[in-house]
C-alpha positions in Angstrom: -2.7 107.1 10.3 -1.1 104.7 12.5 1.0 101.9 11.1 -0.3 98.4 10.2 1.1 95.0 9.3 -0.3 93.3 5.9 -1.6 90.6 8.9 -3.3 93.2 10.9 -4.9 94.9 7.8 -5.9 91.0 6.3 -8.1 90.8 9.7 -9.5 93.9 9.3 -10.7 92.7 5.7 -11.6 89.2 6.3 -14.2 90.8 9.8 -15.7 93.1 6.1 -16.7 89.8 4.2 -13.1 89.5 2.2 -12.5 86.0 1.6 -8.8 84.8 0.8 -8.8 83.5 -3.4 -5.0 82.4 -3.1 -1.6 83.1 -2.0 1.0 83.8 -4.4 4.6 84.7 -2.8 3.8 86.8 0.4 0.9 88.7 -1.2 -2.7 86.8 -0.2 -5.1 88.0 -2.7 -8.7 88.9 -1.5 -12.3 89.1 -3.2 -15.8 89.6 -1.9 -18.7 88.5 -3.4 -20.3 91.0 -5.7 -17.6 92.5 -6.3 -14.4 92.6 -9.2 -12.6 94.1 -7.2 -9.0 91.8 -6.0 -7.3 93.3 -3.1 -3.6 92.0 -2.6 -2.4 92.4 0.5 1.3 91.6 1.1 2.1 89.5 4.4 5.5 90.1 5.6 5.5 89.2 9.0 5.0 91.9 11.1 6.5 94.8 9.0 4.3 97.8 8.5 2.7 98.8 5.0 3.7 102.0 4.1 1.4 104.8 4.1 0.5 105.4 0.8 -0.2 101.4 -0.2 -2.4 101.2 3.3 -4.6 104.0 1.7 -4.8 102.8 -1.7 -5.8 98.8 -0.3 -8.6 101.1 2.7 -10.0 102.9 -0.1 -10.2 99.8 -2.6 -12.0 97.8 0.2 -14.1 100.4 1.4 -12.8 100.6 4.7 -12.0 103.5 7.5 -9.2 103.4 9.8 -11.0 103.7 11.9 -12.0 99.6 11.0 -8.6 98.4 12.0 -8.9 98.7 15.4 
């Protein structure tokens, strides 16, 4: 899996119907209608997420990698 920023992954989310609920610190907490599920992304500038947390946030949203690009 290549690496992402928190920015590059928020895109990704907000193109799937995400919507940003608030900001608190440098994590930007997401919902979609229809759905409980929160995701919270952190944004710190351009610094990759690591592997494991970009999994866990993919499989929470429901997106592929393949849905970054």
């Amino acid at each position: 899996m290549k690496s992402v920023s928190g920015k590059e992954l928020a895109r990704a989310a907000e193109r799937d119907g995400w919507q940003l609920l608030r900001v608190h610190g440098s994590h930007h907490i997401y919902g979609k209608s229809g759905s409980v599920v929160r995701l919270s992304i952190p944004i710190r500038g351009n610094r990759p997420l690591k592997v494991g947390l970009l999994g866990h946030l993919l499989k929470r949203a429901g997106l592929k990698a393949n849905d970054l690009e």
